[in-house]
Every structure is written in structure tokens, then in C-alpha cells.
N, C-alpha and C positions, 0 to 999 in steps of 0.2 A: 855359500849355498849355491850350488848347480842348477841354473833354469831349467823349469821344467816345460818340455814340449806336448801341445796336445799328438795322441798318436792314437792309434788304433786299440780299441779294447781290447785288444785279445787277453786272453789267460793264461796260463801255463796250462791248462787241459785243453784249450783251443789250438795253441800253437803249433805250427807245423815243425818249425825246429825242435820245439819239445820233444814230438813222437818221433822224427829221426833220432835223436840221442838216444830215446828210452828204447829204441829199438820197436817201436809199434808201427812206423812208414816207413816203407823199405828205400834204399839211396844204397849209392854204388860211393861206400867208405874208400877211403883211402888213407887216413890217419886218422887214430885217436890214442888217448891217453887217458888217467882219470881227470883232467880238466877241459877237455877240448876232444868235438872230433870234425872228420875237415871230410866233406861229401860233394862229388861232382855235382852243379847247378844241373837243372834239369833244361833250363832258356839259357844256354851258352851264350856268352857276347863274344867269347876268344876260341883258335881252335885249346886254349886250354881254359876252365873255368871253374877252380874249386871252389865253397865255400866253407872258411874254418866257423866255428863257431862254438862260446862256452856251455859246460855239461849246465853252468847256471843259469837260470833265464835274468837275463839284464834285457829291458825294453830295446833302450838306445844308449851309445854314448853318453847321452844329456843325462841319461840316468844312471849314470856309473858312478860309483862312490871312488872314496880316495881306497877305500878298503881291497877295490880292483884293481889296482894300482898292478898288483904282482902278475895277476889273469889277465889283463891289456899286456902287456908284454910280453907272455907266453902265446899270446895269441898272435902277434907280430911273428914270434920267431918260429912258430908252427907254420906260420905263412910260408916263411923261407925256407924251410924243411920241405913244405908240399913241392914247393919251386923247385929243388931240387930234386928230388921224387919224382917228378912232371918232364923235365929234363928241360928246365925253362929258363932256371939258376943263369948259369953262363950268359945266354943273350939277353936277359932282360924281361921283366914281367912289373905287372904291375896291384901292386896292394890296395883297397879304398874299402873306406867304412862312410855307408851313408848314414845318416842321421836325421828322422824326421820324413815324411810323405813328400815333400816339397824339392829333398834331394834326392827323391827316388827310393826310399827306404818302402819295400812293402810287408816285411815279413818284421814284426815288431820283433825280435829277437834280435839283439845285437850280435853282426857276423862280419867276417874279413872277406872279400872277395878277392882271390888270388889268381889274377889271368892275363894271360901272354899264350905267343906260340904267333903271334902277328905282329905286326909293329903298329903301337899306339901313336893314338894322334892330342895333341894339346891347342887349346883347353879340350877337357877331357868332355865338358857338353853342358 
């Protein structure tokens, strides 16, 4: 059994990733598919700054079943599809999933943030 993190109540009617999926908040898409779609952040940290994210509402990591197993992966590899799409592939970008308030996670929707076009510094903060 996967610990469970306290996090933000949102709902799947509250959610802001929600309404971009379902096409009710507008976002500048860039990929999707029927399990994912991946939309420029609106608070850029890179000059490039997608976020992929699934059509399903998962909280957080912490709450991901083994049943995700297949959509964690697809979601990785849409990453590297945006990457390349972005024209970021070649030199280098960088993938992170926060998890929880405490690493910075604000939007209770578990999402990929895919950003490069700068060069990252480590530890990442």
C-alpha cells in the first residue's frame, strides 16, 4: 500500500487540469492523444515549459496505483515527444513530477513538467 499524502481537496469539477482536458479553460495544446494532453504552463520557469498531463485525474504520484503503471510511462514518453516538438530533444531538457505542497506540487492533478531551452542548474532547489 502507497502512503497517502495530505493535499489539497480539489475535485475533478474544481480542477484546473480537469477543465483544460475537457476542453472548458482554454491552453495553448500542443499534444494530445486519448490518454494525455501536454499544454504550454502559463508561469514559465524555461524559455520552453510544457505540462503533459493524464486525460485521468490521479491526485499525485503517491496516489497512483500499480494499475498506472502503463499511463506513467506514456506520460514520460509524451514528454520526450514534446522535447522533440519543442526542438529541445538534442540539447537537453529536463522532465520532474512534483509530488505533494511541500515539493512544490500546486495543482493537485498529477502532471510532467517538460522544460529546457536554458541550461539547468543542480540541485534543482
Amino acid at each position: 500500500m502507497l502512503p497517502q499524502l495530505a493535499h489539497n481537496p480539489q475535485t475533478m469539477a474544481s480542477c484546473l487540469f480537469c477543465k483544460i482536458v475537457a476542453g472548458e479553460t482554454p491552453a495553448r495544446i500542443v499534444y494530445q492523444d486519448d490518454r494525455v494532453v501536454a499544454f504550454a504552463d502559463l508561469h514559465p520557469q524555461a524559455p520552453v515549459h510544457i505540462l503533459v498531463v493524464p486525460r485521468k485525474h490521479i491526485v499525485s504520484l503517491a496516489q497512483a496505483g500499480s494499475q498506472d503503471e502503463g499511463l506513467l510511462g506514456h506520460l514520460m514518453l509524451v514528454g520526450a515527444e514534446v522535447a522533440r516538438q519543442e526542438g529541445i530533444l538534442e540539447d537537453g531538457y529536463r522532465s520532474v513530477i512534483n509530488t505533494g505542497a511541500l515539493a512544490g506540487q500546486s495543482v493537485f492533478h498529477i502532471h510532467l513538467h517538460v522544460l529546457g531551452g536554458r541550461s539547468m542548474q543542480w540541485p534543482p532547489g
